[in-house]
N, CA and C atoms as a LAMMPS dump frame, in Angstrom:
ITEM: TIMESTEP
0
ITEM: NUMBER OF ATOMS
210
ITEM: BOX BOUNDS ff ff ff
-5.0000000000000000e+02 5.0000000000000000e+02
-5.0000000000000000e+02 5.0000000000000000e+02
-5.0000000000000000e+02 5.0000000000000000e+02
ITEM: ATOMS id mol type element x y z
1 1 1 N 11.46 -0.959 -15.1
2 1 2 C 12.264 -0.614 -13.939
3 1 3 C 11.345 -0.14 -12.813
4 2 1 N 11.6 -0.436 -11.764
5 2 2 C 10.609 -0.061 -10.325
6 2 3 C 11.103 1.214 -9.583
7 3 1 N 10.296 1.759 -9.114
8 3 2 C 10.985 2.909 -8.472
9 3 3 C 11.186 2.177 -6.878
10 4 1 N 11.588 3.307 -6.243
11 4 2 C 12.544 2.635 -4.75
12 4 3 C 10.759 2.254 -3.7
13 5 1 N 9.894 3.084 -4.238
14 5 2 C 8.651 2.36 -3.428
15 5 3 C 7.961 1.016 -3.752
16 6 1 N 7.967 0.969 -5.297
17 6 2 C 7.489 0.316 -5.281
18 6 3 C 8.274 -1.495 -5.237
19 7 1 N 9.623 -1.06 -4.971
20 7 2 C 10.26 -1.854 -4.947
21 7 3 C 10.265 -2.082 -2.988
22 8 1 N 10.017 -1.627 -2.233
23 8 2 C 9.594 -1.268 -1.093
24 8 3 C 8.529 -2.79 -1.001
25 9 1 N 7.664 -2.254 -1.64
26 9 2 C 6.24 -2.76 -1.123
27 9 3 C 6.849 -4.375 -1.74
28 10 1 N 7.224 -4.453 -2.592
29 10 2 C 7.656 -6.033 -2.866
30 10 3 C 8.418 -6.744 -2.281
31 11 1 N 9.503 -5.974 -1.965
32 11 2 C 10.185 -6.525 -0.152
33 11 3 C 9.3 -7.034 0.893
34 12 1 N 8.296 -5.735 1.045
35 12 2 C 7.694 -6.187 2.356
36 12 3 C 6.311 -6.823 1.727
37 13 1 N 5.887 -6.978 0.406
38 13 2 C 4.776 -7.806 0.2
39 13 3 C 3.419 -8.807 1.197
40 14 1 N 4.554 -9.333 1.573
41 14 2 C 3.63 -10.789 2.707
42 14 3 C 3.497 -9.81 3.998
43 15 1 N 4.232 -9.293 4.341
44 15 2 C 3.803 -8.715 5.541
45 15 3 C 2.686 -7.629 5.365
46 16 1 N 2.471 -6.984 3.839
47 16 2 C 2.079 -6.373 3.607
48 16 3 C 0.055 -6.949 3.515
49 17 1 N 0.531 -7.834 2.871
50 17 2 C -1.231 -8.773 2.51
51 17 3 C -1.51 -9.077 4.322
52 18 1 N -0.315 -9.641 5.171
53 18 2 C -0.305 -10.36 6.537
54 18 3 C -1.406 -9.134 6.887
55 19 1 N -1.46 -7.716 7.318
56 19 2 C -1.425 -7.091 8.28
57 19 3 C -2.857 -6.121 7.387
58 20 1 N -2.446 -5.36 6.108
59 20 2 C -3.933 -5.123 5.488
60 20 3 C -4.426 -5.32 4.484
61 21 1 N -4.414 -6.862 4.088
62 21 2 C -5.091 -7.436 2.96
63 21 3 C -6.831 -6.624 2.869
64 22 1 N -6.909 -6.081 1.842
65 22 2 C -8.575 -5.575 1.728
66 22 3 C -8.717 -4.205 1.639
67 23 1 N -7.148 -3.537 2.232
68 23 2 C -7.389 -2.338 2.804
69 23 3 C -6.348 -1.504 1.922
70 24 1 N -6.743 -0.22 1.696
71 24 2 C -5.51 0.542 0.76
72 24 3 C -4.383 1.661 1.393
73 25 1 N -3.596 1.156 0.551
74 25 2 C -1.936 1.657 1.359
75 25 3 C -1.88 2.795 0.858
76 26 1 N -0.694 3.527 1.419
77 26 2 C 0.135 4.338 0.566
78 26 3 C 1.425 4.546 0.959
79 27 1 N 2.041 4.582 -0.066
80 27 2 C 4.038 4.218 0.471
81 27 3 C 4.229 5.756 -0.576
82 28 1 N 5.367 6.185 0.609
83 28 2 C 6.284 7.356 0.06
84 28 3 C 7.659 7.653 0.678
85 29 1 N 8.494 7.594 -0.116
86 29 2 C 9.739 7.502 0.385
87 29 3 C 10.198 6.377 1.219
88 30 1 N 9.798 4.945 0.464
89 30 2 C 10.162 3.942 1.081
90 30 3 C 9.636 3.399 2.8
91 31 1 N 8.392 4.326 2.83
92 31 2 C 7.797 4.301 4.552
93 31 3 C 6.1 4.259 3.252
94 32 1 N 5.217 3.55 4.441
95 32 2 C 4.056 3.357 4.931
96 32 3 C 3.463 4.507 5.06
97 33 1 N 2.652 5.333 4.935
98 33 2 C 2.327 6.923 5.569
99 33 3 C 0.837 6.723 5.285
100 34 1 N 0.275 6.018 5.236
101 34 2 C -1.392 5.508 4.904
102 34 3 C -1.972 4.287 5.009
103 35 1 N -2.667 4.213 5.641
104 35 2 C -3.579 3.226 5.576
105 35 3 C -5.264 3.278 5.272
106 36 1 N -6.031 2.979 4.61
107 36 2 C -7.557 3.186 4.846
108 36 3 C -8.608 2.089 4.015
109 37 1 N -9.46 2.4 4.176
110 37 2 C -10.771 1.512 3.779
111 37 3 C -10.921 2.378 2.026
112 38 1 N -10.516 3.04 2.014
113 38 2 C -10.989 3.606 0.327
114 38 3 C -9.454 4.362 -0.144
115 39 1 N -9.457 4.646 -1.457
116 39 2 C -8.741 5.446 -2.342
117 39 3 C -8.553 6.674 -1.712
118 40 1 N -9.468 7.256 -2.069
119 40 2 C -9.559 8.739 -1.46
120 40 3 C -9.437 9.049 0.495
121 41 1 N -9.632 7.912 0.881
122 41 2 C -9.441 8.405 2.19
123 41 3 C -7.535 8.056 2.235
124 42 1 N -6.857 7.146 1.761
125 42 2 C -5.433 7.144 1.853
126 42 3 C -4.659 8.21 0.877
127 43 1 N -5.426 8.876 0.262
128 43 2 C -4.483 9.833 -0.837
129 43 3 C -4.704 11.123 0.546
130 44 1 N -5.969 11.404 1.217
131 44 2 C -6.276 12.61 2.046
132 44 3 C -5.648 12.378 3.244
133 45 1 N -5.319 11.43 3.383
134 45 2 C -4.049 10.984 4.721
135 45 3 C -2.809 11.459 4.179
136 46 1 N -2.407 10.882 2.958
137 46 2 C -0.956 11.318 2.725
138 46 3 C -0.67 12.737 1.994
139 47 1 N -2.065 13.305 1.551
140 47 2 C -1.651 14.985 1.357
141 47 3 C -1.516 15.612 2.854
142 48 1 N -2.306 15.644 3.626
143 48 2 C -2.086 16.242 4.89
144 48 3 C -0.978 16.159 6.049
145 49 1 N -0.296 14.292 5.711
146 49 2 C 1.309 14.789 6.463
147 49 3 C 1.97 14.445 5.611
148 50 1 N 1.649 14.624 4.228
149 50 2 C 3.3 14.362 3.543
150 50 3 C 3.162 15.416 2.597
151 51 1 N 2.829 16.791 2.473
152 51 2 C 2.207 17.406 1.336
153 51 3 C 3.641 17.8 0.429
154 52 1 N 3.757 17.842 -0.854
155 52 2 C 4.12 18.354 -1.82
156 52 3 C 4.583 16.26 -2.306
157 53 1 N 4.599 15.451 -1.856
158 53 2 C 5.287 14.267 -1.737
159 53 3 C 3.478 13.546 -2.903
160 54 1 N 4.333 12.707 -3.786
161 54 2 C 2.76 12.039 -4.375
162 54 3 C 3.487 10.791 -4.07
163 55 1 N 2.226 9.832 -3.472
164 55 2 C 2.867 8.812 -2.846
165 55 3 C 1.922 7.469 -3.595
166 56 1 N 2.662 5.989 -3.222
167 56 2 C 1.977 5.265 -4.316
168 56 3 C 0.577 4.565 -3.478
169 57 1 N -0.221 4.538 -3.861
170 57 2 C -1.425 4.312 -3.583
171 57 3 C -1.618 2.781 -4.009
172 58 1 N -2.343 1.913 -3.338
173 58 2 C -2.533 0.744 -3.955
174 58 3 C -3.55 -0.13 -2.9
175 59 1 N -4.554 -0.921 -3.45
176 59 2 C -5.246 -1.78 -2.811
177 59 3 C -4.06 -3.145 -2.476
178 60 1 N -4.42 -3.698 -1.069
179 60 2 C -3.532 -5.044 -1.23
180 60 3 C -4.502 -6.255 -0.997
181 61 1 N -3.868 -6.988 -2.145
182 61 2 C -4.711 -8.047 -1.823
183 61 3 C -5.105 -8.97 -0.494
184 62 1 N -5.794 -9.353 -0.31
185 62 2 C -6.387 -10.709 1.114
186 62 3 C -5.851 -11.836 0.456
187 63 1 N -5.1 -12.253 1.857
188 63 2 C -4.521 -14.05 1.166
189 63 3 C -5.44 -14.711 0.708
190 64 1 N -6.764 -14.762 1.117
191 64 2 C -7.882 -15.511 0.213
192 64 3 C -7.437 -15.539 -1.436
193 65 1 N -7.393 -14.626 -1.627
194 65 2 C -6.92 -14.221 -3.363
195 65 3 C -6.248 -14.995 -3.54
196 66 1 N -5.222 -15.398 -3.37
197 66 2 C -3.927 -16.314 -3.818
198 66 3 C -4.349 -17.572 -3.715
199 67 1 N -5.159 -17.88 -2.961
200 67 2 C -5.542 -19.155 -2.796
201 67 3 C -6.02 -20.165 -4.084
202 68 1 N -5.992 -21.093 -4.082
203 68 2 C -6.207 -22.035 -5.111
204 68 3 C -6.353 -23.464 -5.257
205 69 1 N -7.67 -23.694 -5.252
206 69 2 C -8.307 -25.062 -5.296
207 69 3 C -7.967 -26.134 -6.75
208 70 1 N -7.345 -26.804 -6.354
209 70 2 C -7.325 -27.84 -7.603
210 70 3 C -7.908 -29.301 -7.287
């Protein structure tokens, strides 16, 4: 079963790879509240305006990834 974020991020998926494929998110309460180049810099974004809130963290893939040569 998915929780309501991470069911979030699969809604918005493509727009999600569209805009920061490479780069790591963080979703809380069904909103965006992070963006960054590392782990630790999007968890220190979302303690400082979302504090007591643990929010889901995740690298997104680059459409390159999906890609596939046959």
């Amino acid at each position: 079963m998915m929780t309501k974020d991470q069911k979030w991020i699969h809604t918005h998926f493509s727009e999600l790879v569209e805009k920061y494929g490479g780069r790591y998110i963080a979703v809380a309460n069904e909103e965006l509240v992070a963006v960054g180049e590392s782990r630790e810099e999007v968890e220190k974004i979302s303690k400082k305006g979302y504090p007591g809130i643990i929010p889901l963290v995740l690298l997104v893939p680059k459409e390159k990834d999906f890609l596939c040569i046959v």
